[in-house]
Biopython code that builds the backbone (N, CA, C, O; Angstrom):
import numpy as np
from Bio.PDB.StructureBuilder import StructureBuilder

atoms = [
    (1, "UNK", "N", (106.003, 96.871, 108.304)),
    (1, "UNK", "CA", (105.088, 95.803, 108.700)),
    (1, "UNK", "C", (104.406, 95.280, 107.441)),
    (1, "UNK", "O", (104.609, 95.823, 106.355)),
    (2, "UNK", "N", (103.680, 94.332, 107.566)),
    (2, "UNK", "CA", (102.516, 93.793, 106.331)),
    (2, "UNK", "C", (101.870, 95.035, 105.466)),
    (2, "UNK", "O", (102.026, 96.248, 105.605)),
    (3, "UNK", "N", (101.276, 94.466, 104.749)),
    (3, "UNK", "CA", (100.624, 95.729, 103.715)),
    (3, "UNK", "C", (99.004, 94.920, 104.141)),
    (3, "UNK", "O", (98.786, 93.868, 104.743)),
    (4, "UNK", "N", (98.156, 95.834, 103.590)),
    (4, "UNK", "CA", (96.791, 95.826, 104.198)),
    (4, "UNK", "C", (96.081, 94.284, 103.633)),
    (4, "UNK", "O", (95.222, 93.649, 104.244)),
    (5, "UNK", "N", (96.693, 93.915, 102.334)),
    (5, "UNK", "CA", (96.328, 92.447, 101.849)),
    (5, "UNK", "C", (96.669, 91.561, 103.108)),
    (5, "UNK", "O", (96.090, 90.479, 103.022)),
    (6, "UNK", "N", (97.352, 91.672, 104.131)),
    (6, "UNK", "CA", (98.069, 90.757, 105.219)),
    (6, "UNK", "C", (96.791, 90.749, 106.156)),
    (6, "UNK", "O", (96.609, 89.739, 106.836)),
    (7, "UNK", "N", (95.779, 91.931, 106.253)),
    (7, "UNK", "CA", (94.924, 91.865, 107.546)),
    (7, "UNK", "C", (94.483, 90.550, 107.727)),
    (7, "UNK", "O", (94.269, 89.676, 106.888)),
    (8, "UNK", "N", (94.385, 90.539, 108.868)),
    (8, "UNK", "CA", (93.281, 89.474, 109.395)),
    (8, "UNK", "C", (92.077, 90.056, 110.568)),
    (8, "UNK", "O", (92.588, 90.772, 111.429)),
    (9, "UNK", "N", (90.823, 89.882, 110.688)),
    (9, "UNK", "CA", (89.904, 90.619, 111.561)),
    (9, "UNK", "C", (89.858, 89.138, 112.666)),
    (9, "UNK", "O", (89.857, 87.915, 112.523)),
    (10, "UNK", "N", (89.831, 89.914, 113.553)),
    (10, "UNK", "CA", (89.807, 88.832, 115.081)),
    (10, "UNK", "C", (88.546, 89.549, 115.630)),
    (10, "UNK", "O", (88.300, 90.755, 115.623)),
    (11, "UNK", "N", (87.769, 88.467, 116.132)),
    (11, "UNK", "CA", (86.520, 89.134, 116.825)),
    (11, "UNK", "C", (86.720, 88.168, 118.602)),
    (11, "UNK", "O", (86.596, 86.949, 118.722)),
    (12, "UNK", "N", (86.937, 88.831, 119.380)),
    (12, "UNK", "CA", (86.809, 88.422, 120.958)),
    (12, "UNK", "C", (85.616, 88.379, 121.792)),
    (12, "UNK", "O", (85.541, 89.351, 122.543)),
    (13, "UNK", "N", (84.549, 87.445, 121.894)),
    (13, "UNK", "CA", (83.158, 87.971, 122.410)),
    (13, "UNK", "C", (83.000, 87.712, 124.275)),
    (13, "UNK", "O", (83.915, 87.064, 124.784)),
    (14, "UNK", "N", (82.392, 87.983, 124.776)),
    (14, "UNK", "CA", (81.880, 88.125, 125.940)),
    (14, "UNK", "C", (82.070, 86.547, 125.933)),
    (14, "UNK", "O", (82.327, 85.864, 124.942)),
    (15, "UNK", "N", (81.809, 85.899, 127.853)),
    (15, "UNK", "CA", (81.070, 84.839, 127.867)),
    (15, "UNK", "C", (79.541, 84.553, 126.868)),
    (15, "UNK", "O", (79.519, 83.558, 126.144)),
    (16, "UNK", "N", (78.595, 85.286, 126.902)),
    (16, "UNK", "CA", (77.365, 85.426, 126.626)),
    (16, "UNK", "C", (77.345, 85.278, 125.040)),
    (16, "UNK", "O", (76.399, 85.180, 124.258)),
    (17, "UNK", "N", (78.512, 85.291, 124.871)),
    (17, "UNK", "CA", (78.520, 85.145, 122.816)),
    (17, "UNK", "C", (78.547, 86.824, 121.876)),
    (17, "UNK", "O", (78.922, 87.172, 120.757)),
    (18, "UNK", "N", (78.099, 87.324, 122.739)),
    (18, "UNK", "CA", (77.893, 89.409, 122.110)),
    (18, "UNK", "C", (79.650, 89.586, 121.610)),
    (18, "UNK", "O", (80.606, 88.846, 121.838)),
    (19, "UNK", "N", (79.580, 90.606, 121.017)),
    (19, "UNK", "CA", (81.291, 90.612, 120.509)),
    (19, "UNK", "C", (81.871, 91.590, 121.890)),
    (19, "UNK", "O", (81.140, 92.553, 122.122)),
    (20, "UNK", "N", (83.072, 91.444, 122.802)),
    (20, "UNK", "CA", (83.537, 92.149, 123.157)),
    (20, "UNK", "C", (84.701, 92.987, 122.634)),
    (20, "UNK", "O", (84.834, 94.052, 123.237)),
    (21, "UNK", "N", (85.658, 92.736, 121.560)),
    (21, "UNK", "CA", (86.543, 93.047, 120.867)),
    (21, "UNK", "C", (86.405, 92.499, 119.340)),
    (21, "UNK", "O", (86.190, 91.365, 118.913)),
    (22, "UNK", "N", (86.647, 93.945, 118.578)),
    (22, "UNK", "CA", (87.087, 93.629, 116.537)),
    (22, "UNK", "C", (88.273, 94.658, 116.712)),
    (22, "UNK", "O", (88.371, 95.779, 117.210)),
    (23, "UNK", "N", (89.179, 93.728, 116.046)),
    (23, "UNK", "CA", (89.871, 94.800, 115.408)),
    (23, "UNK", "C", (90.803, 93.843, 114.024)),
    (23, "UNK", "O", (90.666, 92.673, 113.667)),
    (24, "UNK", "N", (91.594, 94.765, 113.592)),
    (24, "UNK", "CA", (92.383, 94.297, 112.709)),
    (24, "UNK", "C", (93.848, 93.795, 113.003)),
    (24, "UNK", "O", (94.616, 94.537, 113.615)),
    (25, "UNK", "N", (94.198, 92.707, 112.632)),
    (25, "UNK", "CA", (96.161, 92.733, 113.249)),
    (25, "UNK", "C", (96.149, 91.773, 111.804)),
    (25, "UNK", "O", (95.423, 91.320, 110.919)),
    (26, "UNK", "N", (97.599, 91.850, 112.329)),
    (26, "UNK", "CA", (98.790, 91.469, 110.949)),
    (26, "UNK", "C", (99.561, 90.273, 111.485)),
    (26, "UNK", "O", (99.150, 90.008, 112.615)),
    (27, "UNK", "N", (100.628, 89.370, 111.046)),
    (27, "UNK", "CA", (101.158, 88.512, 111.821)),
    (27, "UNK", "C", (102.515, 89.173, 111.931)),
    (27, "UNK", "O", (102.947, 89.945, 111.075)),
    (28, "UNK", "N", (103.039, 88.894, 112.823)),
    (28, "UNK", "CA", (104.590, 89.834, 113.099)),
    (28, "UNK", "C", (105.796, 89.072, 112.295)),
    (28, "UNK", "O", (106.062, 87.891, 112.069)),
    (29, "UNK", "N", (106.357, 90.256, 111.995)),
    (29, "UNK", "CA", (107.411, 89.615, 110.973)),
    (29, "UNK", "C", (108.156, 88.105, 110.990)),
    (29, "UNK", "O", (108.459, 87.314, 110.096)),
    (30, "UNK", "N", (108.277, 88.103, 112.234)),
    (30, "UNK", "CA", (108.893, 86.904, 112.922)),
    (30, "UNK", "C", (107.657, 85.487, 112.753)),
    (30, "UNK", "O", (107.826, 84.283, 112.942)),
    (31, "UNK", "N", (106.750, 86.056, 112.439)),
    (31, "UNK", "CA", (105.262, 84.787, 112.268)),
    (31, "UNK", "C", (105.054, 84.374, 113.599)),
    (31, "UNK", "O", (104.277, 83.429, 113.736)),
    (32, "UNK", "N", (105.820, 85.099, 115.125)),
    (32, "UNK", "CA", (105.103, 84.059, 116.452)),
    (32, "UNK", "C", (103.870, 84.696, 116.989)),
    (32, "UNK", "O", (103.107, 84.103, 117.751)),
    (33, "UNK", "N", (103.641, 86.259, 116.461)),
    (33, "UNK", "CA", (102.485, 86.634, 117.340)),
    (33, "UNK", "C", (101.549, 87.338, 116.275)),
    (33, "UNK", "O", (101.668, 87.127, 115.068)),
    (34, "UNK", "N", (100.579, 88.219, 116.839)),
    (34, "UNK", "CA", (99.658, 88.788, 116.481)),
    (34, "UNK", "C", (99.856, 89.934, 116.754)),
    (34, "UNK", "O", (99.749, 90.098, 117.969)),
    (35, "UNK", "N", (100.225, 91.314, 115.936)),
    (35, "UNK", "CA", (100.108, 92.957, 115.673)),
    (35, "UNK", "C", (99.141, 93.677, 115.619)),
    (35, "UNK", "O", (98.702, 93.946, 114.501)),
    (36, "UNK", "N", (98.578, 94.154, 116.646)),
    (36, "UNK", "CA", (97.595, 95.141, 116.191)),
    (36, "UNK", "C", (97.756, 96.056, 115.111)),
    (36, "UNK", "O", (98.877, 96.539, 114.951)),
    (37, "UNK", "N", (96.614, 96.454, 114.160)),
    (37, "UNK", "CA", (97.158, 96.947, 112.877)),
    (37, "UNK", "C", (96.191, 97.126, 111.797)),
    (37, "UNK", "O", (95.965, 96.510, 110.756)),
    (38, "UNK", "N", (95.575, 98.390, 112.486)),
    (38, "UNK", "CA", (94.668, 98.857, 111.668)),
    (38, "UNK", "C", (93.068, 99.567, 112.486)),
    (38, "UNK", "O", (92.999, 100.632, 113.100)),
    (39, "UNK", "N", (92.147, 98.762, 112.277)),
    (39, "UNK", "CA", (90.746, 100.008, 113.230)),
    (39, "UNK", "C", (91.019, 98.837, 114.597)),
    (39, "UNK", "O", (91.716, 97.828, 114.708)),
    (40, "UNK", "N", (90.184, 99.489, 115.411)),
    (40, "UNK", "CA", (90.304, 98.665, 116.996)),
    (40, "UNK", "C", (88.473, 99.104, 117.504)),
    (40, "UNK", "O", (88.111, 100.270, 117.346)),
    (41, "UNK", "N", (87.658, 98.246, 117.984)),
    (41, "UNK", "CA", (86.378, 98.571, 118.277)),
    (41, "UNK", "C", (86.271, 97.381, 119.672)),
    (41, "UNK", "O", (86.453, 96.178, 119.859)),
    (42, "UNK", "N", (85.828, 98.695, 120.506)),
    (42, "UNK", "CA", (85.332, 97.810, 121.910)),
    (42, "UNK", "C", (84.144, 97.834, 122.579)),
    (42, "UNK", "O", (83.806, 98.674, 123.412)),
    (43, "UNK", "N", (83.612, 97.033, 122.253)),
    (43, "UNK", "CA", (82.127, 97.252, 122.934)),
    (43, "UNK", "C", (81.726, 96.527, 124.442)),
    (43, "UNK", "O", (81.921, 95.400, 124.897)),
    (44, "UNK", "N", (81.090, 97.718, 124.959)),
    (44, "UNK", "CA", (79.754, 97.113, 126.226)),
    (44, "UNK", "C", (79.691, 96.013, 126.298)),
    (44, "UNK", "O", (80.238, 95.359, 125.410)),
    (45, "UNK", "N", (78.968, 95.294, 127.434)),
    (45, "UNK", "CA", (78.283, 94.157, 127.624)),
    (45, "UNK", "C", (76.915, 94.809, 126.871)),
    (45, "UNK", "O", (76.370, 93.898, 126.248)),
    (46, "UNK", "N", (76.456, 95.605, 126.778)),
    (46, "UNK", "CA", (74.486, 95.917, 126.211)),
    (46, "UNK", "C", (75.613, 96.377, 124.614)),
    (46, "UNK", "O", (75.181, 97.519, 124.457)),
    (47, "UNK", "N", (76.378, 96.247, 123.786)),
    (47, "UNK", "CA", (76.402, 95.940, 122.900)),
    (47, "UNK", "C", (76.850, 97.446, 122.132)),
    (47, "UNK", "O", (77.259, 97.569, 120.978)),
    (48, "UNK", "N", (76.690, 98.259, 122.896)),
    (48, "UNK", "CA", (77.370, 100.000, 122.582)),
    (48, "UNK", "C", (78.348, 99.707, 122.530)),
    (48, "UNK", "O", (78.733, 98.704, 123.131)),
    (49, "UNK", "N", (79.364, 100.652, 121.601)),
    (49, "UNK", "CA", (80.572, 100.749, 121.452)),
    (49, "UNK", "C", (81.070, 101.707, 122.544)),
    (49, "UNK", "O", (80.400, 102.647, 122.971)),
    (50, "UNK", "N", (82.692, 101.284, 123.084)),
    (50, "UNK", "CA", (83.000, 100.995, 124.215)),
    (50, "UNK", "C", (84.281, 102.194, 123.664)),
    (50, "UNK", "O", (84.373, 103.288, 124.221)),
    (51, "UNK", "N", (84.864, 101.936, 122.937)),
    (51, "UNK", "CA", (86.216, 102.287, 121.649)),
    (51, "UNK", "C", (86.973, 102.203, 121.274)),
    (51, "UNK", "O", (87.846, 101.342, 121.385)),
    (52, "UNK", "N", (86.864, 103.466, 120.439)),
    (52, "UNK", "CA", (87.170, 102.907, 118.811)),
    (52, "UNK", "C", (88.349, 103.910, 118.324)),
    (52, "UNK", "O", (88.401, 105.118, 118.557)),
    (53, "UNK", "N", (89.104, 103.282, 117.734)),
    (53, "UNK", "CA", (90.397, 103.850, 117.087)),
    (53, "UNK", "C", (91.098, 102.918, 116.272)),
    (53, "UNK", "O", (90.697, 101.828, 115.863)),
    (54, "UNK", "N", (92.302, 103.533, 116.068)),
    (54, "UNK", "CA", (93.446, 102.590, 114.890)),
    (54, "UNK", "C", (94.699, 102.411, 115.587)),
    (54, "UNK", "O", (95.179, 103.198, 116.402)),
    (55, "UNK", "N", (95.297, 101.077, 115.121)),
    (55, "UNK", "CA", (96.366, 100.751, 115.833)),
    (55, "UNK", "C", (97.605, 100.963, 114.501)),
    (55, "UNK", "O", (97.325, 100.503, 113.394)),
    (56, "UNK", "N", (98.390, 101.380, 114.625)),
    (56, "UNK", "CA", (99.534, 101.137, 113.413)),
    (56, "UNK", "C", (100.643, 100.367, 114.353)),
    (56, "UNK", "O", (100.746, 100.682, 115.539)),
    (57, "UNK", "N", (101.418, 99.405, 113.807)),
    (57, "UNK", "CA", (102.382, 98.383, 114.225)),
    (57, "UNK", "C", (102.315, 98.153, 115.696)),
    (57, "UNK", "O", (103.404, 98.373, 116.224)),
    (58, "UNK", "N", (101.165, 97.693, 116.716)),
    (58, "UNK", "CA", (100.736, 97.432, 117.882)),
    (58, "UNK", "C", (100.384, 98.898, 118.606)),
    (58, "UNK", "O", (99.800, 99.022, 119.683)),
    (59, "UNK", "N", (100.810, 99.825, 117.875)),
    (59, "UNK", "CA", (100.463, 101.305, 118.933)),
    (59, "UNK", "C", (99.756, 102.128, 118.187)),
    (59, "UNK", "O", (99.970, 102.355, 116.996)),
    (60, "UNK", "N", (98.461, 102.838, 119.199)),
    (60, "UNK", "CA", (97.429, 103.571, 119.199)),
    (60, "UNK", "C", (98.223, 104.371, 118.096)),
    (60, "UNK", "O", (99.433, 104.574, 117.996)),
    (61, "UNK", "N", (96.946, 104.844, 117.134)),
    (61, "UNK", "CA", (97.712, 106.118, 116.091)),
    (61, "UNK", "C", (96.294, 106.868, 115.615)),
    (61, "UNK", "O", (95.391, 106.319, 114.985)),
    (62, "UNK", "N", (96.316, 108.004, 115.987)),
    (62, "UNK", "CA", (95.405, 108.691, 115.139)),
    (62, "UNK", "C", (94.473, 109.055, 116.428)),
    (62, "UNK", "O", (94.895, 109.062, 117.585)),
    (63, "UNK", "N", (93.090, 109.365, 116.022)),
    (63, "UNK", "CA", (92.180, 110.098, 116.685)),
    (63, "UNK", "C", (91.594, 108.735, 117.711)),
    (63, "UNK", "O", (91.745, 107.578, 117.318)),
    (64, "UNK", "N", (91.118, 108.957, 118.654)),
    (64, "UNK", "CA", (90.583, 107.811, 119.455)),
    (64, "UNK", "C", (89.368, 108.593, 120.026)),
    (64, "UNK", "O", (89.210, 109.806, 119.889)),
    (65, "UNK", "N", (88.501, 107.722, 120.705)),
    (65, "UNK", "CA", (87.222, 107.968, 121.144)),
    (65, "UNK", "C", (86.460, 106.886, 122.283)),
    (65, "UNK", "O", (86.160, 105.768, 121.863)),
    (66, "UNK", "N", (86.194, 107.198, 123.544)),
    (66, "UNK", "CA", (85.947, 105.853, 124.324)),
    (66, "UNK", "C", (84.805, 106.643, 124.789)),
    (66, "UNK", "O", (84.929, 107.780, 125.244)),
    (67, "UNK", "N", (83.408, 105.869, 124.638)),
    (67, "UNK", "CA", (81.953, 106.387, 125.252)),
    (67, "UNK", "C", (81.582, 105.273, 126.501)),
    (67, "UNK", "O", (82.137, 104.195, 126.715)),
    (68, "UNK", "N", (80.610, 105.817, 127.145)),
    (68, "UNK", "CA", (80.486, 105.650, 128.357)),
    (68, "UNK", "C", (79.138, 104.681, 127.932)),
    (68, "UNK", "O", (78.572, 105.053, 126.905)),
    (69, "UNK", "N", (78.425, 103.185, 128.779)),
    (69, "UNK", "CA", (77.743, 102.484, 128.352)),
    (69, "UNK", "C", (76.095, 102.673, 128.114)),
    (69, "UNK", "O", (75.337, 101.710, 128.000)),
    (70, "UNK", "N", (75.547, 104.457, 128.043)),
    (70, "UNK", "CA", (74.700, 104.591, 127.711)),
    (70, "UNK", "C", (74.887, 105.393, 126.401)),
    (70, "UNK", "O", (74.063, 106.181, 125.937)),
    (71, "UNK", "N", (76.395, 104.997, 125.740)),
    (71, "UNK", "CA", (76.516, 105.776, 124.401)),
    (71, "UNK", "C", (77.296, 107.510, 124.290)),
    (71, "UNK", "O", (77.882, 108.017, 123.334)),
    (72, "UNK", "N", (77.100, 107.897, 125.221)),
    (72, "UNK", "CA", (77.514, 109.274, 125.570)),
    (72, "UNK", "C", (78.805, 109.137, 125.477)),
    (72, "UNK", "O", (79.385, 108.334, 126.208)),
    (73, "UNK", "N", (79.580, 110.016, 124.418)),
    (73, "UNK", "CA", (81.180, 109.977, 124.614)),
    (73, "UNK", "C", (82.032, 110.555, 125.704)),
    (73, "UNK", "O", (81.877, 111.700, 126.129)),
    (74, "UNK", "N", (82.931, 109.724, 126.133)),
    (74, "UNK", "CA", (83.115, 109.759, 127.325)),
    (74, "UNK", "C", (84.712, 110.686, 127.023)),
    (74, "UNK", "O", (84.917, 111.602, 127.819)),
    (75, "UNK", "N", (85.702, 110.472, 126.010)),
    (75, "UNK", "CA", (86.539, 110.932, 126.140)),
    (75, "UNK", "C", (87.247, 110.983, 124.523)),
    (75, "UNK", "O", (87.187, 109.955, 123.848)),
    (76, "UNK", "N", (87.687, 111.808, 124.145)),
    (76, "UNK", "CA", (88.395, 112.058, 122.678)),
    (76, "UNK", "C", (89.989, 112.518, 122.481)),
    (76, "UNK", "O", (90.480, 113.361, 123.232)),
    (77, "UNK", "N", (90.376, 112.201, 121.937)),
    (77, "UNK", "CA", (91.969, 112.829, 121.792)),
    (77, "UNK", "C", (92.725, 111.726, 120.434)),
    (77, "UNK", "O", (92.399, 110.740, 119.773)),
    (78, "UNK", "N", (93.678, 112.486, 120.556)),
    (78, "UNK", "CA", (94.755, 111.960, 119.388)),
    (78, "UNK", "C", (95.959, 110.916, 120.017)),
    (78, "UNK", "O", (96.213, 110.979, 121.220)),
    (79, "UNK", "N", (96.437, 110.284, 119.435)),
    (79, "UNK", "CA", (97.346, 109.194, 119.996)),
    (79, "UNK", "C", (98.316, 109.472, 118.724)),
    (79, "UNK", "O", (97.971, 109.720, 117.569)),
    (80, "UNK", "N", (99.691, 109.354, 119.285)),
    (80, "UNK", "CA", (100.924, 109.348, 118.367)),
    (80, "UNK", "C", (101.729, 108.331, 118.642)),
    (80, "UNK", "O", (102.136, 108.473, 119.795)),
    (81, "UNK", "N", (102.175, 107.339, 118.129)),
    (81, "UNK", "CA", (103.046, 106.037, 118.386)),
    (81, "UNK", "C", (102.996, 105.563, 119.731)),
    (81, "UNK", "O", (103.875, 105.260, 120.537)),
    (82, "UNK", "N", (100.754, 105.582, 119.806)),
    (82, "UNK", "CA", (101.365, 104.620, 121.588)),
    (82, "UNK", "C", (100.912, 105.719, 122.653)),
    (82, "UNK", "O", (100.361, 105.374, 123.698)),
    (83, "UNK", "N", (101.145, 106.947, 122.371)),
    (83, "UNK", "CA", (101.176, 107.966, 123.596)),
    (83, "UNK", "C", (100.169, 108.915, 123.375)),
    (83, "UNK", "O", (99.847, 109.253, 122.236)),
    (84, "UNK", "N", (99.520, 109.478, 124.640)),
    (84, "UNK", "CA", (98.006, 110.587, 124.194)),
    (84, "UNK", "C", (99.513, 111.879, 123.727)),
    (84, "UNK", "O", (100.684, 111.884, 124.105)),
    (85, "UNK", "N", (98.703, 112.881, 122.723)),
    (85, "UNK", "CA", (98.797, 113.717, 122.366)),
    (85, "UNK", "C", (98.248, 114.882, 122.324)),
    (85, "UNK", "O", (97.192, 114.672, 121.727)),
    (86, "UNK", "N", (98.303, 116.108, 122.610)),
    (86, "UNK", "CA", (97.436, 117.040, 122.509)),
    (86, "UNK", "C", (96.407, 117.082, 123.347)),
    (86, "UNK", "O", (96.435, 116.422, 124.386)),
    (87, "UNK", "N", (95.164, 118.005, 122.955)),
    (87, "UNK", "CA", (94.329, 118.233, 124.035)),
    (87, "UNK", "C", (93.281, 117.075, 123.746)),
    (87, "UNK", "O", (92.867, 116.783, 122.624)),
    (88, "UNK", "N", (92.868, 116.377, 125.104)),
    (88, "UNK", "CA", (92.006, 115.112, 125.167)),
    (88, "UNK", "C", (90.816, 116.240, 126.208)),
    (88, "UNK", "O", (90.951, 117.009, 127.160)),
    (89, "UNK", "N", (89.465, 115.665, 125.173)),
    (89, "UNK", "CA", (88.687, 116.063, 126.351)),
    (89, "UNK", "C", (87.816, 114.661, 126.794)),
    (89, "UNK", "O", (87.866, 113.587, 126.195)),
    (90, "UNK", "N", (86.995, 114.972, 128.018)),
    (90, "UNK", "CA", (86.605, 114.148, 128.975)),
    (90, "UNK", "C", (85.103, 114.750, 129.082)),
    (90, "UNK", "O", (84.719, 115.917, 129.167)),
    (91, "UNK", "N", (84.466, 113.648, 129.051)),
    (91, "UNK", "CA", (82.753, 113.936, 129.554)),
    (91, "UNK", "C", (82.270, 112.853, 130.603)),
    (91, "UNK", "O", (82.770, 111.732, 130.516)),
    (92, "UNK", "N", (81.567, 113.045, 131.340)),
    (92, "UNK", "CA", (80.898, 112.621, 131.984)),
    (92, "UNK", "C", (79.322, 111.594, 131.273)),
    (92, "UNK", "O", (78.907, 111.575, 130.114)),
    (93, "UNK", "N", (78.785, 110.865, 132.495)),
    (93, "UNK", "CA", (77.616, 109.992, 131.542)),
    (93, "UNK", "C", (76.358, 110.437, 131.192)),
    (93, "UNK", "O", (75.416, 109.779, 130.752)),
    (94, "UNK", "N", (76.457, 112.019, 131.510)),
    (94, "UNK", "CA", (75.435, 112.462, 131.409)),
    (94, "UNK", "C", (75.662, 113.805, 130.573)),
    (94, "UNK", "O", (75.118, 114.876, 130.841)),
    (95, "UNK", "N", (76.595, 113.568, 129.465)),
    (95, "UNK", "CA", (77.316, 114.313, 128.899)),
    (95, "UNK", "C", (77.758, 115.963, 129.121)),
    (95, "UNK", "O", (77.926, 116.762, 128.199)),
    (96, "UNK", "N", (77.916, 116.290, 130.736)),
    (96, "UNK", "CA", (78.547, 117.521, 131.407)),
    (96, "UNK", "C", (79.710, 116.887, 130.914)),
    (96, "UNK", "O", (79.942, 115.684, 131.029)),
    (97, "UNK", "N", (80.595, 117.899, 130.243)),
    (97, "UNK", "CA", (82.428, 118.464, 129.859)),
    (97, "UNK", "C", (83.400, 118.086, 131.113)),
    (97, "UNK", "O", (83.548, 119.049, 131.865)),
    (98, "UNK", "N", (83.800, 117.408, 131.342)),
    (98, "UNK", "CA", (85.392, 117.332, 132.602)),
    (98, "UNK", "C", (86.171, 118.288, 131.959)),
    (98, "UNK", "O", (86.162, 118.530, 130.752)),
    (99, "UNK", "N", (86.987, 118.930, 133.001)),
    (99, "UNK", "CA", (87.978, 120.061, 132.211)),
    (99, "UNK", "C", (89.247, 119.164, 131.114)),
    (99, "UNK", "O", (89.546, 118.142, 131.732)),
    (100, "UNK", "N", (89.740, 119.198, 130.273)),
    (100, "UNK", "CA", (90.386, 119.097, 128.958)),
    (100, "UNK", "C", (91.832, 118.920, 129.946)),
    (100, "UNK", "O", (92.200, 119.647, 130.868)),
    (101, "UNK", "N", (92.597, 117.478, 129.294)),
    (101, "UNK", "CA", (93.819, 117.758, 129.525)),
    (101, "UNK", "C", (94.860, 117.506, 128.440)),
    (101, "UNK", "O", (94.803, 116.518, 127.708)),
    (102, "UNK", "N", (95.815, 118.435, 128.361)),
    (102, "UNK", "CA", (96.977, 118.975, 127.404)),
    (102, "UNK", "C", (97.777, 118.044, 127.703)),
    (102, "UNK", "O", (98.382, 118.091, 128.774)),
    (103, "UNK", "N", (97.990, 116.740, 126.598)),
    (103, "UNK", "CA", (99.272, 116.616, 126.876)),
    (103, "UNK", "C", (101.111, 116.945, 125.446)),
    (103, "UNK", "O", (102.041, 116.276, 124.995)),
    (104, "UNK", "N", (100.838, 117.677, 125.403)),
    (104, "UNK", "CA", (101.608, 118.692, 124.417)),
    (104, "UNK", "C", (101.644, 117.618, 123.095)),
    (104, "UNK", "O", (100.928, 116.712, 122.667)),
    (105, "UNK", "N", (102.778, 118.206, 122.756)),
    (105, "UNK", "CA", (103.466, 117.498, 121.298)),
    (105, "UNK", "C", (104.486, 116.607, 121.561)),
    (105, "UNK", "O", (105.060, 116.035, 120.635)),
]
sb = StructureBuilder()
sb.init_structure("model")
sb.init_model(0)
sb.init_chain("A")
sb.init_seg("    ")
for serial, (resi, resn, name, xyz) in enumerate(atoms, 1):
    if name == "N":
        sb.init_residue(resn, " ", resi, " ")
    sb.init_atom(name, np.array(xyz, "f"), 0.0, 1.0, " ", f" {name:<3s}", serial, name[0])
structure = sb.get_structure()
């Protein structure tokens, strides 16, 4: 894909003007679309981050994190080309633990 000089940052906001989506993409080799490609940040309507991770060539890669809209993290795990990996855990909004689910290698 592009090398990191290629980024471009896209910001997507609410009706209300607040940002609902940043992230980074690239233009696809072909020049017709837009690649996700690189950090990814999703926020609330009250302006908390919603989440946050990295995209490599349109698919999730690396550690991810999605909190719940009073800030409390709601859920964590690893992503490998696109797909959850490994053990993801889960919280609730009042940050009590949901039991952990495995999804292997």
């Amino acid at each position: 894909m592009s090398t990191e000089a290629d980024l471009n940052i896209a910001e997507i906001p609410y009706d209300s003007g607040a940002i609902k989506f940043r992230y980074a993409r690239v233009m696809s080799p072909d020049g017709t679309r837009w690649v996700l490609h690189g950090f990814f940040l999703a926020y609330h309507v009250n302006g908390n981050v919603a989440s946050e991770g990295h995209f490599t060539d349109g698919k999730e890669e690396g550690l991810w994190r999605d909190f719940h809209s009073n800030g409390v993290l709601a859920s964590e795990g690893q992503y490998r080309s696109g797909k959850e990996v490994g053990v993801w855990r889960f919280w609730m909004s009042d940050g009590v633990e949901d039991p952990v689910r495995d999804y292997g290698d």
